[in-house]
N, C-alpha and C positions, 0 to 999 in steps of 0.2 A: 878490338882486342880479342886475344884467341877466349874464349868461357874455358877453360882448363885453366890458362893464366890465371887469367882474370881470378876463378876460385882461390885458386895456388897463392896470388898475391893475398887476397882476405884473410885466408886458413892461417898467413906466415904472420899477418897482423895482429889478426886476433892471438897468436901460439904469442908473441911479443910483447903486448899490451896484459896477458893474465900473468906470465910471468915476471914483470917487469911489478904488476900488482901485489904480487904473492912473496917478491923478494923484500918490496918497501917494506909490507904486512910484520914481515917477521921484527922488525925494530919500532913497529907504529904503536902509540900506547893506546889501553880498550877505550873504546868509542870513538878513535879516529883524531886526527889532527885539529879540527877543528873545535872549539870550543864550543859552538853555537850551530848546529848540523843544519836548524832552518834556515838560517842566514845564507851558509854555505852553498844549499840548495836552491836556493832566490840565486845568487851570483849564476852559478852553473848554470841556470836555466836560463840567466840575458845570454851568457856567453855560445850554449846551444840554440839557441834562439836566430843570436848576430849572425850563427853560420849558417843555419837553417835557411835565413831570408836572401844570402846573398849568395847562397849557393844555389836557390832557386831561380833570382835574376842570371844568372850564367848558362844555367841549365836552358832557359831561357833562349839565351842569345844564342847558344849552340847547338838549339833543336830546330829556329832558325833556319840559321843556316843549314842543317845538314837537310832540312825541310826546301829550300833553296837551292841545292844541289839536286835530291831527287827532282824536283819539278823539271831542274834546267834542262840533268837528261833526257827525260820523258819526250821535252819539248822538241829537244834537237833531235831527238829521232825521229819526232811526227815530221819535221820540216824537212828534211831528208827524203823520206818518201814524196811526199808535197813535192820538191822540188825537181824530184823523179819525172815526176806526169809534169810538171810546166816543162822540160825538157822534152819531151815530145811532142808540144807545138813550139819548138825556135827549128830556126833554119836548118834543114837536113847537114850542112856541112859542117855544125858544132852539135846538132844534138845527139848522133851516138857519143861522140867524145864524152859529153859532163855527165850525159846519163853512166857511162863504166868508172868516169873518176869522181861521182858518188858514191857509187859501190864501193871504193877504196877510201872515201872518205870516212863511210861507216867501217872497212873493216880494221881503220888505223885507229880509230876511237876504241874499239872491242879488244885489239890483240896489241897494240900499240898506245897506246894513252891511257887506257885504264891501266895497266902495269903498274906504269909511271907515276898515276896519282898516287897507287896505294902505298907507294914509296913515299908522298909528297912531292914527289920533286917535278909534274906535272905542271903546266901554264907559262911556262917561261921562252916557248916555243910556241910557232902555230903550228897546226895539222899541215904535213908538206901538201897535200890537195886539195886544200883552202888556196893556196899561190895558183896551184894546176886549173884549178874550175875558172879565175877569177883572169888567167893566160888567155884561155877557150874560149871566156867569152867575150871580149873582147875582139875578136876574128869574126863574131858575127855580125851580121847584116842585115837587121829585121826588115823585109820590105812589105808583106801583107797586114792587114786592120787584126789579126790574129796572131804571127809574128811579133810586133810590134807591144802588142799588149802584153801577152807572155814574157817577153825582155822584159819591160816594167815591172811584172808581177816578181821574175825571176830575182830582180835587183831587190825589190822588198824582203822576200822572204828568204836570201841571201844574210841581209839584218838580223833578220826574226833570230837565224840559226847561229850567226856568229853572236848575238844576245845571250841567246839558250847557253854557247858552250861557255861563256863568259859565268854564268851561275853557276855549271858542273863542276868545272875548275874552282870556282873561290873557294869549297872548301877541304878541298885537296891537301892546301899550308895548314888549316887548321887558321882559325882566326880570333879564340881567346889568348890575350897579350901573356906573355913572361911574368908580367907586375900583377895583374888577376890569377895567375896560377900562385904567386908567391903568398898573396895576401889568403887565400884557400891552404895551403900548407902549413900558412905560418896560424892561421886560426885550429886549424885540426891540429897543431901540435901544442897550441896554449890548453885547448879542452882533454887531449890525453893527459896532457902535464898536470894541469887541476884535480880529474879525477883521480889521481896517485895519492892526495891528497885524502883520497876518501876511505884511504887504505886502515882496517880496524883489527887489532888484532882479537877483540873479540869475538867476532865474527866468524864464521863459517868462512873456509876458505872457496864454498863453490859459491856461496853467493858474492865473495869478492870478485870472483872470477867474474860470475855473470854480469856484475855490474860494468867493469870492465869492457869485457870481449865483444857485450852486445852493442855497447855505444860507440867502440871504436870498427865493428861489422858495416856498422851502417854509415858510419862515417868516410869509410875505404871506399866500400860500393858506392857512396856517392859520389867520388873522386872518380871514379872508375867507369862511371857512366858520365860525367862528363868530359872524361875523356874520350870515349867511345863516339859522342855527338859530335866530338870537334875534332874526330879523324873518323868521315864516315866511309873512307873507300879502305879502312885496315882492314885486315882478313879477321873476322873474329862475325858474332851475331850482331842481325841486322845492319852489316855492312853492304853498303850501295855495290850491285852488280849490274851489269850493261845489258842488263836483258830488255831494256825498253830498243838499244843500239841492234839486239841479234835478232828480236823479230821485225825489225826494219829490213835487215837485211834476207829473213827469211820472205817476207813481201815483197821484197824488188827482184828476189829469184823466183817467185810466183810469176809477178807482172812480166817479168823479162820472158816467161816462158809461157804466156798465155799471148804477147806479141809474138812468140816465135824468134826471138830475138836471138840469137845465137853466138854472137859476138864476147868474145872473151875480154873482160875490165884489163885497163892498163898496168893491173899488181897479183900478187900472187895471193892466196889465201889469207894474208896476216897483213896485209894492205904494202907490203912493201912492193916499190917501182920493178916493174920485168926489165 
């Protein structure tokens, strides 16, 4: 989420939650709704408490995954390069081809697939040069103890990389359920609601405020960062960026041109087909 938002949404909660406190206050009578404030105080604190714990299991499962995502990139880009150099022992009449449609493979992931994740709508497709590499190699012909072996290696870590992109993707959709988000709403709206209760007209109206503002602050932001873990490709801080993908590609224009290699990849700069 963009930190501007993200503030903008706390600042409009909290401006919500003091005034919402301060309008009860005027009809609350002195010392507050409750007749017994310690009682009151024991309640609110299971109730803070229940959200506390299960808003940290979530927290949890969605740092995870977004921990699961970064690794997956990371990974596919190493396997990418990797995949570059076993490309240069198979047979001369498919290894320039898969060595240029990896290069297209990494630049559809960077300017093509990331897009898409941070919209979510990523995974629902394969990379069109995952079909192209998988054409290519299939046309070869490993006949030497070196050939041969690099096919083998090539198919393994073929795997490895469709593995990797398998983790990048999962958390694209975001993978805390609808019913886990309800059950976090519907508890941060029962502790708002209680604490109204706590509303005194004796009281100073800035400490009603604070008691307010600050408990529903930390309660936003804590919505807010679990949001943020279970959309890690949104635009906004510490959001997943393909830099593990662009110095892949910055090393295979290294490699390509420390072989002399001069041969232009079968796509244009954004991975799309020439």
């Amino acid at each position: 989420m963009n930190l501007a938002l993200g503030i903008l949404v706390v600042l409009l909660a909290v401006i919500v939650a003091v005034a919402a406190i301060l309008l009860v206050r005027r009809g609350a009578p002195e010392g507050g709704y409750f007749a017994d404030g310690d009682r009151a105080a024991g309640v609110f604190g299971v109730l803070a408490t229940g959200f506390a714990i299960f808003a940290g299991f979530v927290i949890f499962l969605a740092f995870t995954s977004y921990d699961q995502s970064r690794s997956g990139a990371e990974a596919e880009a190493l396997v990418v390069v990797q995949q570059w150099e076993t490309a240069q022992f198979l047979p001369e009449a498919v290894s320039d081809r898969l060595s240029g449609e990896l290069v297209c493979y990494a630049r559809t992931v960077v300017h093509q697939e990331w897009p898409q994740m941070e919209e979510g709508a990523a995974g629902t497709t394969l990379n069109p040069w995952s079909v192209a590499l998988f054409r290519t190699l299939r046309e070869a012909s490993p006949t030497t103890p070196v050939e041969q072996s690099n096919y083998d290696k090539w198919l393994d870590q073929t795997s490895d990389r469709e593995e990797a992109r398998r983790d990048r993707i999962h958390g694209a959709a975001g993978i805390i359920p609808t019913s886990i988000w309800l059950v976090l709403f519907l508890t941060a709206t029962v502790i708002f609601a209680f604490m109204l209760f706590f509303a005194d007209s004796g009281e100073r109206a800035v400490s009603q405020g604070m008691l307010v503002g600050s408990a529903t602050a930390v309660v936003v932001t804590t919505l807010l960062a679990i949001y943020a873990l279970d959309n890690p490709y949104r635009p906004g801080p510490g959001s997943l960026q393909p830099k593990a993908m662009e110095r892949s590609l910055v090393l295979l224009d290294e490699a390509r041109a420390a072989l002399n290699d001069t041969s232009s990849p079968p796509c244009d700069d954004s991975g799309m087909e020439r």
